[in-house]
C-alpha positions as CSV (number, residue, x, y, z in Angstrom):
1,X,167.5,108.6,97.3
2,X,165.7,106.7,94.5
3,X,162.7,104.6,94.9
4,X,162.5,101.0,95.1
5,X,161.3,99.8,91.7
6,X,158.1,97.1,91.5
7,X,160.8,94.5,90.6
8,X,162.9,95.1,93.1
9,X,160.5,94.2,95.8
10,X,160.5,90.8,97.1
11,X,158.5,88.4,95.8
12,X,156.2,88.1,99.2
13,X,155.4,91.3,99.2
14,X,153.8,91.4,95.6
15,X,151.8,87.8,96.5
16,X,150.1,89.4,99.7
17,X,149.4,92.2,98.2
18,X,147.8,90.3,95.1
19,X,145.8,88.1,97.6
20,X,144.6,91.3,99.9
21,X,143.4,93.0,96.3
22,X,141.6,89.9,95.0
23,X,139.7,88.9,98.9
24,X,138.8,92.8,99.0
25,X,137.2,92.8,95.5
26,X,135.5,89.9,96.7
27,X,134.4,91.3,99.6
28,X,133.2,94.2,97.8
29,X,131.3,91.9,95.2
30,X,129.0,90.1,98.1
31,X,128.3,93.2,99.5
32,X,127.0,94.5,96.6
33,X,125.2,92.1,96.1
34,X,123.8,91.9,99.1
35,X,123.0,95.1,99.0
36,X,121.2,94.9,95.7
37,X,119.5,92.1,97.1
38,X,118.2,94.5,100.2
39,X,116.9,97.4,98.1
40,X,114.9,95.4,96.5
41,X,113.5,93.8,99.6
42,X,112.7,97.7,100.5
43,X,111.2,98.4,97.2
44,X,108.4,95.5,97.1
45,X,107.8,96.1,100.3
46,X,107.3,99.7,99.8
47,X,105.4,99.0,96.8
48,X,102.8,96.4,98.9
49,X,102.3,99.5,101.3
50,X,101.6,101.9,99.0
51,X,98.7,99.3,98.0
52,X,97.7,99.0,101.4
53,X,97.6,102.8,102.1
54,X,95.4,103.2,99.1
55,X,93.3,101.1,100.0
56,X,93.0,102.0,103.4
57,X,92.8,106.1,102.1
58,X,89.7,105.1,100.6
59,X,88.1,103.0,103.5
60,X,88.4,106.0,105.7
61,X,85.7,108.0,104.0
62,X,83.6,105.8,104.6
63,X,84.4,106.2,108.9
64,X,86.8,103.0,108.8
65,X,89.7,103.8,111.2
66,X,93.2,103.1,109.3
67,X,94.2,100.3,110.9
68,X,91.2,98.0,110.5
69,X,91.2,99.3,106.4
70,X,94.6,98.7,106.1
71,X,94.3,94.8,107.8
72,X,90.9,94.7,105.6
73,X,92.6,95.5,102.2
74,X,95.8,93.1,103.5
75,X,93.0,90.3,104.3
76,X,90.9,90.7,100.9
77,X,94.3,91.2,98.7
78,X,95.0,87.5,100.6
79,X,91.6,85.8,100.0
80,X,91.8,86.9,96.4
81,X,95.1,85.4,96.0
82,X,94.1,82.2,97.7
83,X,90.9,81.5,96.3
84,X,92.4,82.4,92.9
85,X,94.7,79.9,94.2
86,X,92.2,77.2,94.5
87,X,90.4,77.5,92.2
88,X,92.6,77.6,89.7
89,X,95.3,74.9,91.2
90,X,93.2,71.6,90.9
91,X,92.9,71.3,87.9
92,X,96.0,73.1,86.7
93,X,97.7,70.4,88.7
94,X,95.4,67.7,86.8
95,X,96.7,68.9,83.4
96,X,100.3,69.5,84.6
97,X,100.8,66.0,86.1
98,X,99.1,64.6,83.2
99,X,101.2,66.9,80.9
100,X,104.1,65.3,82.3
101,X,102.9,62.0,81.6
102,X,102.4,62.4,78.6
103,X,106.1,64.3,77.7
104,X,107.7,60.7,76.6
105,X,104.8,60.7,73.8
106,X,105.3,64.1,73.4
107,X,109.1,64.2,73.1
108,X,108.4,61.2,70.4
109,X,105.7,63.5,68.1
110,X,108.1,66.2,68.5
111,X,110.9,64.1,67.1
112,X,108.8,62.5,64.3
113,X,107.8,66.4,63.6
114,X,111.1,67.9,63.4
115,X,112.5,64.7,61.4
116,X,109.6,65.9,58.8
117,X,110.5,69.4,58.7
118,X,114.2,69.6,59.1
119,X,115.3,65.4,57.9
120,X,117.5,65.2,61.1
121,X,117.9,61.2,61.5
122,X,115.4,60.3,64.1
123,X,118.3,58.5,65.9
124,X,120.5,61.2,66.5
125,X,117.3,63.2,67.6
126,X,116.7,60.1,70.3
127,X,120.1,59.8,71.1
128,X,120.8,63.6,72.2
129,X,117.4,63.4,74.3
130,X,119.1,60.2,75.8
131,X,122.2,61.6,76.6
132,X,121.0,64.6,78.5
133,X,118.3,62.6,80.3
134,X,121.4,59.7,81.6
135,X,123.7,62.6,82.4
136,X,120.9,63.5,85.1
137,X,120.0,59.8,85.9
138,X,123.6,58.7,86.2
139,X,124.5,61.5,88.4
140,X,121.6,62.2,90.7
141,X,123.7,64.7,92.9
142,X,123.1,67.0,89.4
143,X,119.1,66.5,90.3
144,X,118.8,66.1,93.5
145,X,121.5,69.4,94.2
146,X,119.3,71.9,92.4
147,X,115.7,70.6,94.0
148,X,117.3,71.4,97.6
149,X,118.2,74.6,96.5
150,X,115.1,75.6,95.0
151,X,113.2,73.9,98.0
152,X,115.4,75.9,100.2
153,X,115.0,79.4,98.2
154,X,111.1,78.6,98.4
155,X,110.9,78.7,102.3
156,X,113.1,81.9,102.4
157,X,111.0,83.5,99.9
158,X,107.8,82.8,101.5
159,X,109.2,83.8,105.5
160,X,110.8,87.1,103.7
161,X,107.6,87.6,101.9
162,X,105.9,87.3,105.3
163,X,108.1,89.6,106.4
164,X,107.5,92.4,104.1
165,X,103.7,92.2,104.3
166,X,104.2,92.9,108.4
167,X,106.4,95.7,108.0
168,X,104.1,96.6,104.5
169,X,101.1,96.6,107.0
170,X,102.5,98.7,110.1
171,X,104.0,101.3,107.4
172,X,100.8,101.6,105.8
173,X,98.9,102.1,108.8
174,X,101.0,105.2,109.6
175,X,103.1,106.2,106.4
176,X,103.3,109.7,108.2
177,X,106.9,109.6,110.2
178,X,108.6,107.3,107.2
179,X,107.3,110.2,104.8
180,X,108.4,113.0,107.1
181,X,111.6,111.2,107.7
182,X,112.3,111.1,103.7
183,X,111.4,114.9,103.9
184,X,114.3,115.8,106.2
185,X,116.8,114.6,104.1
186,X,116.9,117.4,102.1
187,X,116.8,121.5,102.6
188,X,113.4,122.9,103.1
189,X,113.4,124.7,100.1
190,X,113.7,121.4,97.9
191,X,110.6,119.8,100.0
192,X,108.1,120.5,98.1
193,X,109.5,119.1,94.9
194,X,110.2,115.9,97.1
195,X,106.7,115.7,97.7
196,X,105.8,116.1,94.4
197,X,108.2,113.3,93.0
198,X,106.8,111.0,96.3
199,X,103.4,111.5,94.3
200,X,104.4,110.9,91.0
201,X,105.7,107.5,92.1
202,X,102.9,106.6,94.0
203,X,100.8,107.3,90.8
204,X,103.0,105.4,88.7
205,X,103.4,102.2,91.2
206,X,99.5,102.0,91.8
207,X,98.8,102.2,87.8
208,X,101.5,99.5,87.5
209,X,100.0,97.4,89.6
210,X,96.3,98.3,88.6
211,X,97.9,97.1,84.9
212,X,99.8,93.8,86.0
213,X,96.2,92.8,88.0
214,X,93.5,93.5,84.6
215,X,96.7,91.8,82.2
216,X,96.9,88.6,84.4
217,X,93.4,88.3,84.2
218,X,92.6,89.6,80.7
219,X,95.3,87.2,79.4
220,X,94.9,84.6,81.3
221,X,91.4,84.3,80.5
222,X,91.4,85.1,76.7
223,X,94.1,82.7,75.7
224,X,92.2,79.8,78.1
225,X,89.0,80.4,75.7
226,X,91.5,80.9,72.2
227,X,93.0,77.8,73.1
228,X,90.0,75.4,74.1
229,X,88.3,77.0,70.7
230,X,91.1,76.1,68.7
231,X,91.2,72.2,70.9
232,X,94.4,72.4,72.2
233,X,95.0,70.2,75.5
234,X,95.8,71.4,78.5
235,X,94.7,74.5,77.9
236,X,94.0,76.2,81.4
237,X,98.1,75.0,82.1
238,X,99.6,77.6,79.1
239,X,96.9,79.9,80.1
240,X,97.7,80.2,84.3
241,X,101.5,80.2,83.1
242,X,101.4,82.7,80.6
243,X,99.1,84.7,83.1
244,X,102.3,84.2,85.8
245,X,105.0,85.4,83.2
246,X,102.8,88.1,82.0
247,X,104.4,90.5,85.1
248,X,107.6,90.6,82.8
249,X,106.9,92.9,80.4
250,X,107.5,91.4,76.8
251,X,109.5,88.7,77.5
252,X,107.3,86.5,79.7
253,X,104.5,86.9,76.4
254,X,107.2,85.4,74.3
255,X,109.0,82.7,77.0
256,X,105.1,81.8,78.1
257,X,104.6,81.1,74.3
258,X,106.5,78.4,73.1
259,X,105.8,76.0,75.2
260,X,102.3,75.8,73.6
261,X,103.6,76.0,70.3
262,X,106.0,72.7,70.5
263,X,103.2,71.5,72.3
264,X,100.7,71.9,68.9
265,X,103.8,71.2,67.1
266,X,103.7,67.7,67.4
267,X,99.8,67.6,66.1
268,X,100.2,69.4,63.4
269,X,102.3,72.6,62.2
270,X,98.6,74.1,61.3
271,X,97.7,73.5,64.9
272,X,101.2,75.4,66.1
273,X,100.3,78.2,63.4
274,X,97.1,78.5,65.2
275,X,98.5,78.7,68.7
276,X,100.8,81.1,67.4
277,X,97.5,83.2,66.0
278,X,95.7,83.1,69.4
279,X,98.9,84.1,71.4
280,X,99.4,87.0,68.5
281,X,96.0,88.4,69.0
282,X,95.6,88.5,72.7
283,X,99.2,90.5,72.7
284,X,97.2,92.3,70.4
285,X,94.4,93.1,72.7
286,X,96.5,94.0,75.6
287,X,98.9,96.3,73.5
288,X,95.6,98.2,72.0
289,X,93.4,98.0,75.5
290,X,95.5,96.8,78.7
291,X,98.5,98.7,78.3
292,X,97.4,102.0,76.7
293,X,94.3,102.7,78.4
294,X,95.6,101.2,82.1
295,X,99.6,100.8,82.7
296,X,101.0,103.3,80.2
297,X,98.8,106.2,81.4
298,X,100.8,105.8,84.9
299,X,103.9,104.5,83.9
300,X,104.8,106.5,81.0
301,X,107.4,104.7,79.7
302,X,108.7,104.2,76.2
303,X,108.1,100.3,75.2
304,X,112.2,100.5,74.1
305,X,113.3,101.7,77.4
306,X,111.3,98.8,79.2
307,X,112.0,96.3,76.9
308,X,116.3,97.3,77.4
309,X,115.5,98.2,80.9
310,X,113.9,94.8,81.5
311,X,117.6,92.8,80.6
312,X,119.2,95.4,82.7
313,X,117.4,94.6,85.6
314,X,116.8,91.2,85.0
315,X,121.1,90.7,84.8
316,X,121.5,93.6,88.6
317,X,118.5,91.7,90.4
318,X,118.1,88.0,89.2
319,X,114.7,86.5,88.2
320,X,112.5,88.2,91.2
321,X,114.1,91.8,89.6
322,X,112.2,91.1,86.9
323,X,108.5,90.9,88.6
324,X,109.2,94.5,89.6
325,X,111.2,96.0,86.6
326,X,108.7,98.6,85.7
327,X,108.5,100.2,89.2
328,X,112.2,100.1,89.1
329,X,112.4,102.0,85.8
330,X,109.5,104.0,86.1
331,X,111.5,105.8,89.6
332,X,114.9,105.8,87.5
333,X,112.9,107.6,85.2
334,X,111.3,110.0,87.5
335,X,114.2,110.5,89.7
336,X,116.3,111.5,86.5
337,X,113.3,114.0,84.8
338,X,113.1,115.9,88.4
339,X,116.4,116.3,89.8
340,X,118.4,116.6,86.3
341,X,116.3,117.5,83.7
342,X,113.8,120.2,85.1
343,X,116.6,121.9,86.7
344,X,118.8,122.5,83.4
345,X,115.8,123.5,82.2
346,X,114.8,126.0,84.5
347,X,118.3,127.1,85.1
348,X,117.9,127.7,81.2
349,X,114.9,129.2,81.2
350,X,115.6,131.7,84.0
351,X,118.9,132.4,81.9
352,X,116.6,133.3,78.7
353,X,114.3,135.6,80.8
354,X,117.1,137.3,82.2
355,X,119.2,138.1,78.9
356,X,115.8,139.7,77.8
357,X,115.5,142.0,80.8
358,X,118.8,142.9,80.0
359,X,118.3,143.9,76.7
């Protein structure tokens, strides 16, 4: 008895089966996602205990019990983020509402600039800027849409990142059974190669965020005095965001550097040549000092491999993938070096030494 050919099915049975495909690939899509979205949960908060335990490692030889050095470190790493916070907010809120109200004036240098280099007509310059301001203004749903979402995304962030210090907290008070627990996964023969890779990432997590900590403040600092030398406004405002986007390796340097650019743009191009000069020689000084002497020692990664590994990340994780992209490819890499590459080459190793005992 022959089988039915695809054609000779009905027509029903071909849509249902079309529709059950397509809602399972969906399904499958979210979850992912999802799923994505929980491991990383798990790794930054992993990543804040390991911190904490640190920290708290070193409190106890000095007699303080775990739990009060672990809630110590939590509180300090908190006041250090707040009064950074405040003192740093003011008047980067001073210069950014005042940058704003100055972005018509701006927008018409910027204009008059690119007129002089390029001879684009004005008009047509005005008109574009137009035309993409009243398709905002005519359509407020386009404006107001996105501000609820990101208002929306804030709060979640900030209860999840509430969240994740708690259970940061309690695992770095006792990191003892989750560390056991990761143990017992595998055969006790392979345990002590587990401990070692648990090490190497705890290395490699605290250098990274050793690194990220002097950067922020190394750049942060030096491009604030480059840029008030050279008498470019709002100076503190490029300096705090390029200090922000400095987490993303490479990238955030160049993003964090053309605002100030078009900024000194509309002065003059020698001003913009100069912005670009301070920006060029701080990425200079954290290439030669920062990186070298504090992240690379830890991290060990090629600058290639971050700098692909980075748009990787950045497309599987979204935006907040990108804060932690070197922790995530610093374990890829280490994961990969113990449990593929040493093997082969023991395995080849043993298989040289025993050809020789054989001959």
């Amino acid at each position: 008895m022959e089988a039915a050919h695809p054609q000779d099915r009905p027509p029903g049975s071909v849509a249902y089966r079309t529709v059950f495909l397509a809602a399972g690939l969906l399904v499958l899509g979210l979850l992912f996602r999802e799923l994505l979205t929980l491991l990383l949960a798990v790794l930054i908060t992993v990543i804040i205990a390991i911190g904490l335990s640190a920290a708290a490692s070193k409190l106890e030889r000095w007699q303080v019990p775990r739990a009060i050095g672990t809630l110590v470190a939590l509180l300090a790493a908190v006041s250090v983020l707040v009064g950074t916070i405040a003192l740093i907010i003011p008047p980067f809120i001073d210069q950014t509402n005042e940058f704003v109200d100055n972005v018509p004036q701006i927008t018409e240098d910027l204009r008059d600039s690119i007129h002089d280099v390029t001879g684009a007509n004005p008009r047509e310059i005005t008109d574009s800027v137009q035309n993409f301001t009243e398709g905002y203004t005519d359509d407020p749903a386009r404006l107001i849409g996105p501000i609820t979402s990101i208002g929306l995304s804030v709060a979640g962030v900030l209860g999840g990142l509430i969240i994740m210090l708690i259970v940061a907290y309690y695992i770095a008070i006792r990191p003892e059974p989750l560390v056991d627990g990761i143990r017992r996964l595998v055969p006790p023969p392979h345990r002590v190669r587990v401990d070692h890779i648990m090490g190497r990432l705890q290395t490699s997590w605290l250098g990274w965020m050793r690194g990220v900590a002097i950067d922020m403040l190394l750049s942060g600092v030096l491009l604030y005095i480059g840029l008030s030398i050279i008498g470019l406004e709002f100076a503190i405002f490029f300096a705090v965001l390029t200090a922000l986007l400095s987490v993303i390796p490479y990238f955030g340097a160049i993003a964090s550097g053309i605002p100030p650019v078009l900024f000194a743009f509309t002065d003059s191009p020698g001003k913009a040549l100069l912005v670009i000069f301070v920006y060029i020689l701080v990425q200079q000084i954290e290439g030669n000092l920062t990186i070298p002497m504090v992240m690379a020692r830890a991290v060990n990664l090629h600058p290639a491999v971050i700098a692909i590994g980075v748009l990787v990340v950045g497309q599987l994780f979204g935006f907040v993938g990108l804060i932690v992209a070197v922790p995530i490819l610093s374990m890829i890499t280490i994961l990969v070096e113990e449990l593929w590459v040493k093997p082969i080459e023991e395995a080849h190793r043993r298989a040289g030494e025993s050809a020789i005992v054989k001959a």
